[in-house]
N, C-alpha and C positions, 0 to 999 in steps of 0.2 A: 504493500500500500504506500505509495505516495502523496506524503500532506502538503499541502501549502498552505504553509504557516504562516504568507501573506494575505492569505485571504483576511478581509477583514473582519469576517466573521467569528470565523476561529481564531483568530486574532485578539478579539476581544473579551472572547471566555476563554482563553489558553493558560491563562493563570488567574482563574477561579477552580473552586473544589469545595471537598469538605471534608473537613477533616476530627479525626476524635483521638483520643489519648488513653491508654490504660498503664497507672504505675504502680506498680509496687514497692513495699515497705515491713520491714521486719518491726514491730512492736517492742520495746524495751521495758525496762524496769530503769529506775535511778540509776544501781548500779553496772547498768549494759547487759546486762541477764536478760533472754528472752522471756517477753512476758507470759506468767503462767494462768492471766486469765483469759476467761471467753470473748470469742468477740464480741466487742460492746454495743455495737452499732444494728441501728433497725433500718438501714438505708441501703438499698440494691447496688446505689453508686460508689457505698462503701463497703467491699464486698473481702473475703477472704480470698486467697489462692490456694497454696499445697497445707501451711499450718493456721491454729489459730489465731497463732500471733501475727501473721502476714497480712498485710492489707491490700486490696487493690483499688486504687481508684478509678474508677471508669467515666468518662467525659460524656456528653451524647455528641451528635454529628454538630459540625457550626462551619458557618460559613467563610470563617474564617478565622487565621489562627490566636489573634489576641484573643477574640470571644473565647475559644478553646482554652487557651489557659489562664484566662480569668475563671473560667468553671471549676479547672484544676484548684487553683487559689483557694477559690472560696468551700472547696469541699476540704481540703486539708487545714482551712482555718473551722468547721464544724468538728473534723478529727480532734485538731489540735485542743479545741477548745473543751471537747469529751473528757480526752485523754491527761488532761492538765489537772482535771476536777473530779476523777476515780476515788473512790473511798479508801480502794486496797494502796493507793498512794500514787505521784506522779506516773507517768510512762509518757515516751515520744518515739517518733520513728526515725530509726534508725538511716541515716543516708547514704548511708554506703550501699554495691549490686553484691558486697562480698558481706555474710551474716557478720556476726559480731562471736563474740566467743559463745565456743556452744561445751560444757562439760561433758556433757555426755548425749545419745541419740534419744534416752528419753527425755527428757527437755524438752526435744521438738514433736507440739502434740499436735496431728493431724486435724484437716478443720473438720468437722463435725456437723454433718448436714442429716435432717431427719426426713422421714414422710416420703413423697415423689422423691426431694434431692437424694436419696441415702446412697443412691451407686456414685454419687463423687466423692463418698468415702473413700466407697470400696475402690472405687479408683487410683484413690490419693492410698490407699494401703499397700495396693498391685506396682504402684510408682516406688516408694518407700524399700518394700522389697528386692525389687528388680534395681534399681541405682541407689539407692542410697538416699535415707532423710538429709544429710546435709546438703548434696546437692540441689533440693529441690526448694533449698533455703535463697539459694543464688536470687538477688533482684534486679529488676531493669525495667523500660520504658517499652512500650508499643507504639507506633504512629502507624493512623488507620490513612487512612488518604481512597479519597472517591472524584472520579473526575464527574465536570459538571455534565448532567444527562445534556442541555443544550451543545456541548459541545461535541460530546459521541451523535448527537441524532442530526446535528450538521456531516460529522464526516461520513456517517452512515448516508446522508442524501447526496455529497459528493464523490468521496472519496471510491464507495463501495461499490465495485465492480464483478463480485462474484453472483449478486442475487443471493446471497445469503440471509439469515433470516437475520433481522436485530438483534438478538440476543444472541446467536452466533456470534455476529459481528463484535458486541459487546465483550463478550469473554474471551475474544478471541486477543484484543487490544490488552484486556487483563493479565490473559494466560503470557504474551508476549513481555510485558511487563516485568511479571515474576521471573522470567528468564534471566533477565537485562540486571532487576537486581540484585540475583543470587549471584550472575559474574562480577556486579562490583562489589560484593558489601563486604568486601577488605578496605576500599575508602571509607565509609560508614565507618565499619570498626576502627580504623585509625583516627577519625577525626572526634571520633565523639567517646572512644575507651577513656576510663575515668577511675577505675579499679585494681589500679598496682600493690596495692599492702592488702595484707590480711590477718588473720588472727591463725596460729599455728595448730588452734584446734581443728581449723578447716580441712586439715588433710592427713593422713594417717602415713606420709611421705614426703622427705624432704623436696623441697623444687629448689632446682639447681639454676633455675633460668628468671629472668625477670620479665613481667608481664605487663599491659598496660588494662588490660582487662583478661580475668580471670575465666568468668562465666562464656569469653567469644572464643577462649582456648581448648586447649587439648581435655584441658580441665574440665571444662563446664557442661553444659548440656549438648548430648550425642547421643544417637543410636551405639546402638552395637554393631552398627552395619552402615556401608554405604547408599543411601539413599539412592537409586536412579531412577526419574520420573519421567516419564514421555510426555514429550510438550508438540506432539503432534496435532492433538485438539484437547478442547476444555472434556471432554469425554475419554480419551483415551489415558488423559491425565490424573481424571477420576480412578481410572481402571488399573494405573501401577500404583496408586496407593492404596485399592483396596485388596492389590497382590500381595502387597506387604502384609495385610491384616487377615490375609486367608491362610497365607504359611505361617502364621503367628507370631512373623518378628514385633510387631507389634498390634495393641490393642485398638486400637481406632484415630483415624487422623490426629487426633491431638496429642498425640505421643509421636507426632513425625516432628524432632526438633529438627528444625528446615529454619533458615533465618526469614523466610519470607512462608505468608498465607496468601490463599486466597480466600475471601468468604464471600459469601449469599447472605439473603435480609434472614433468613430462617433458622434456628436452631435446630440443627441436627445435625447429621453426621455426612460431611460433603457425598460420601463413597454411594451412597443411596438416594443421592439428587440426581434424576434423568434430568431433571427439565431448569438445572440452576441458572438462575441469574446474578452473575458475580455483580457485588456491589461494592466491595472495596479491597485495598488489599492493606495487607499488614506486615510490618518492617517490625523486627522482631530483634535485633541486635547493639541495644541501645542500653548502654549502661546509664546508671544513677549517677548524676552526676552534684558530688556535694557542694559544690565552688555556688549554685542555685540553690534559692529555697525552695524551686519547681521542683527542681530534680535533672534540670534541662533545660539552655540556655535558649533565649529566645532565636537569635541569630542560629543557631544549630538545628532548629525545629523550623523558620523559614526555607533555611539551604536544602533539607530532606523536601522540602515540597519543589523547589526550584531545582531538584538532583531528579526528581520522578518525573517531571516535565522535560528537561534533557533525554532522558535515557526514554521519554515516548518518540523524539523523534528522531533517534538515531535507529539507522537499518538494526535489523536480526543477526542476534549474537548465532555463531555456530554452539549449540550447549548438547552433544551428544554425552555419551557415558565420560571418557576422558574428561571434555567442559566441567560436568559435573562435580568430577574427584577432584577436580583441582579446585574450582570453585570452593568446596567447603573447605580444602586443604591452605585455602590461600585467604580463608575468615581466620584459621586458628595459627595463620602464621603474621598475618596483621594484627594479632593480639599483644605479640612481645612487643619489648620496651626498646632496645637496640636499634637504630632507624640501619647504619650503615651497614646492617647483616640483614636487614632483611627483602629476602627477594621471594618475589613473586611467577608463579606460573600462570602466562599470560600465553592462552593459545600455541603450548608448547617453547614457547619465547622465556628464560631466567630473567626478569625483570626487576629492577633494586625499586622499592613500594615507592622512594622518595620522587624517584623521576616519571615513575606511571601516574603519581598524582598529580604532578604537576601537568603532565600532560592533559589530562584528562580534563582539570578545573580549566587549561587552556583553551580546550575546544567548547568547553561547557560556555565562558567566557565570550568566544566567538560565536554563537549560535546566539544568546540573550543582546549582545552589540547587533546585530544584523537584524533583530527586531525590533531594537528599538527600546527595549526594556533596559535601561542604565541604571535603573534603582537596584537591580539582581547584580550587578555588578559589587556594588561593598560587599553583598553579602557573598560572593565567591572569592572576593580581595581577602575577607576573614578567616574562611578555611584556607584557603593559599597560604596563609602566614605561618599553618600549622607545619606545610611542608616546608619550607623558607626556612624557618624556626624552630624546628621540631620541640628544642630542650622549653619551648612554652608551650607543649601543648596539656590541657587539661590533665593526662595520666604520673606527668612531671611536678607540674602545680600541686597536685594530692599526694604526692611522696615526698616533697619538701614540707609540707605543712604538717601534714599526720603520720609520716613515718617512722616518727620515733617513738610516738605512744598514740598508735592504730584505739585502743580501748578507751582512755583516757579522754585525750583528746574527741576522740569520735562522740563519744556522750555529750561532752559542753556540748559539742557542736547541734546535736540535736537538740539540747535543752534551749540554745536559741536561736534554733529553727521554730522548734514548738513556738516558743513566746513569739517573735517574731509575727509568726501565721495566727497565732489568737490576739494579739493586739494590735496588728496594724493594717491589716487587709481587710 
C-alpha cells in the first residue's frame, strides 16, 4: 500500500489517535516490605495484576495525551490519598519496574479474585509455578495507541486496492504495525530502560553484567520458547498462537510475553475471535521510570506516539523466523548498560545500537520535516540526545542517585511521591 501522506486529508488526522495507559506499582509498607494487606480499592481503574500488593492503573481511551495523563494523575492522587490514610499504617508505591526486597516467596500473596473472577487466580497460581513469584513482581508501563477510525476509512477509500473488506483492511495496517515494532523495540528499550539496580533478593544468582533495565532482559519476562508468529494475515496470526496453546507451551494469549499486542474492543481470548476487529495495539516494554511522578516522562510518551506514526509509513519489515529470533534477541540485548558493546542484529547486518539509533531518529527526522510537522522535531532532538549522550540517559541518572542505597533511598522517594500526588495534583 502506498500513502500519500500529502494528501490533505490524511494529512490532517495523521497525528490524531487515542491513546490509554496501564501502570503498575508494587504497594509498600514504611519500611519497603511488600504490603501485607488486601487490596484497598473498590475502583476497576484501580485494579491489581499478579499480587495483592500490585497495583494497576488503567487510563480509559483520550484523545489525547495530556488528557491521558492527567487521568493517570489524578487516579494515583485517589491511590495516594487511600494509601496515606490506612489504619494498618502509611504504604506508597513503590517506583521502581525492579520489586523492592522480597524475604522470602511467601511474602508475595497472589491477588485474590472470587465469584466469575476466581480463574485469574488460578491463573496467577499456574504463572507463580511455572516462573516464579518474583518475576511476576517485575513493573512497567503499557501504551495502548488507536489510530483515528477517520483516518483508516480515508485510506481505506483511497488507498485500498484489493476490494478487501474494512476490517481486513483495518487489521491488516494493525497486524503490519506489530511487525515494524517488534523489529524496533531495542530503540524503545534503550531510550526509555530506567531499571539498572536492584535489591539482591531478586535473584537466586549472581549477574555478572550491568543492565539498564532488568525486566527487557535475559532476566525478565520470556517464554521458555521462541515465539514465531505468522504475520501473513490477522487470521493466520491468530492460528500460530493458538499452536502454541494447543501443544501447551503455553496457556492462553496472555502468557505470550511478546513486547507488542494486538487487541479487539472484546474480552476474550484473541485465538477464538473469527471475526476481530483490532482496535489498538499495545507496547509493552516500558519500564517505571522514577526520575516522574507519572512513572513516564511526558516527552517519552509523545515520541512512542510520533515512533508509531513513523514506522506506519515506512514499507514492510522482512520479519520471517530468523527476523523474529533476532528481534526478541536484540530487546534483551538493548537492555545492558554498556552502549560501546552493544550490537545489534539488524537483518543479519552486526550493528553497534548507538549508530542504528541514530540513524533511525535521522530518517524518522526526515519524514516529520517533509510534512511539515516541526513541532515533532524537539521531540526526536530529545531522544537523539540519549544517543549523542548516552552517560544521560535515564538508566544512568537512576544508578547515580539510588545506587548506593537501592532500599533506602527508594522508600523516601516514594514517600514523596505519595505526598506529592495527594497534595498537589
Amino acid at each position: 500500500m502506498q500513502i500519500h501522506f500529502n494528501n490533505k486529508q490524511i494529512k490532517n488526522n495523521l497525528l490524531k489517535g487515542q491513546f490509554g495507559l496501564e501502570k503498575e506499582n508494587i504497594r509498600i509498607n514504611q519500611k519497603g516490605a511488600l504490603s501485607k494487606i488486601k487490596h484497598p480499592f473498590n475502583n476497576p481503574q484501580i485494579d491489581r495484576d499478579f499480587s495483592e500488593s500490585q497495583i494497576e492503573f488503567i487510563t480509559n481511551k483520550h484523545n489525547s495525551i495530556q488528557s491521558m495523563l492527567k487521568e493517570l494523575i489524578d487516579l494515583q492522587k485517589q491511590s495516594a490519598e487511600k494509601l496515606l490514610n490506612l489504619k494498618s499504617g502509611e504504604e506508597y508505591l513503590w517506583p521502581f519496574s525492579n520489586p523492592p526486597q522480597i524475604k522470602n516467596d511467601e511474602h508475595i500473596i497472589i491477588a485474590d479474585y472470587h465469584g466469575d473472577l476466581a480463574e485469574k487466580t488460578v491463573y496467577r497460581q499456574y504463572l507463580a509455578k511455572k516462573y516464579g513469584k518474583k518475576k511476576m513482581l517485575y513493573s512497567g508501563i503499557h501504551f495502548n495507541f488507536s489510530f483515528p477510525e477517520e483516518l483508516l476509512k480515508q485510506l481505506y477509500k483511497t488507498e485500498n486496492d484489493k476490494n478487501e473488506k474494512y476490517m481486513t483492511f483495518k487489521n491488516n495496517i494493525y497486524l503490519d504495525l506489530s511487525k515494524k515494532v517488534t523489529y524496533y523495540t531495542w530503540l524503545i528499550v534503550y531510550l526509555t530502560a530506567a531499571s539498572p539496580i536492584y535489591d539482591e533478593s531478586l535473584f537466586n544468582t549472581k549477574i555478572n553484567k550491568e543492565y539498564a533495565s532488568f525486566r527487557c532482559s535475559k532476566y525478565g519476562y520470556w517464554n521458555f520458547f521462541n515465539p514465531i508468529l505468522d504475520y501473513s494475515s490477522f487470521e493466520e496470526y491468530l492460528n500460530s498462537i493458538k499452536n502454541y496453546i494447543n501443544k501447551g507451551l503455553i496457556c492462553s494469549e496472555a502468557e505470550l510475553y511478546y513486547p507488542v499486542r494486538l487487541k479487539c474492543p472484546v474480552r476474550t481470548n484473541l485465538y477464538k475471535l473469527k471475526n476481530c476487529e483490532i482496535n489498538h495495539i499495545e507496547l509493552r516494554m516500558i519500564d517505571l521510570n522514577p526520575l516522574f511522578e507519572e512513572g513516564i516522562g511526558f516527552n517519552d510518551v509523545k515520541f512512542l506516539h510520533f515512533f508509531l506514526i513513523y514506522l506506519f509509513s515506512l514499507p514492510p519489515v522482512n520479519f520471517g523466523e530468523s527476523q523474529q529470533v533476532a528481534a526478541l534477541e536484540n530487546e534483551k540485548i538493548a537492555s545492558e548498560l554498556c552502549e560501546e558493546n552493544i550490537f545489534l542484529d539488524l537483518d543479519g547486518e552486526r550493528v553497534n545500537i548507538v549508530n542504528a539509533g541514530l540513524d533511525f531518529l535521522s530518517g524518522m527526522e526526515d519524514f516529520y520535516k517533509n510534512l511539515g510537522f516541526m513541532d515533532v522535531l524537539e521531540i526526536i532532538s530529545f531522544q537523539k540526545e540519549k544517543f549523542l549522550n548516552p552517560k544521560g540517559r535515564y538508566a544512568y541518572q537512576v544508578k547515580d542517585l539510588f545506587g548506593d542505597d537501592f532500599m533506602g533511598k527508594g522508600v523516601v522517594l516514594a514517600r514523596e511521591h505519595a505526598l506529592f500526588s495527594a497534595n498537589n495534583f
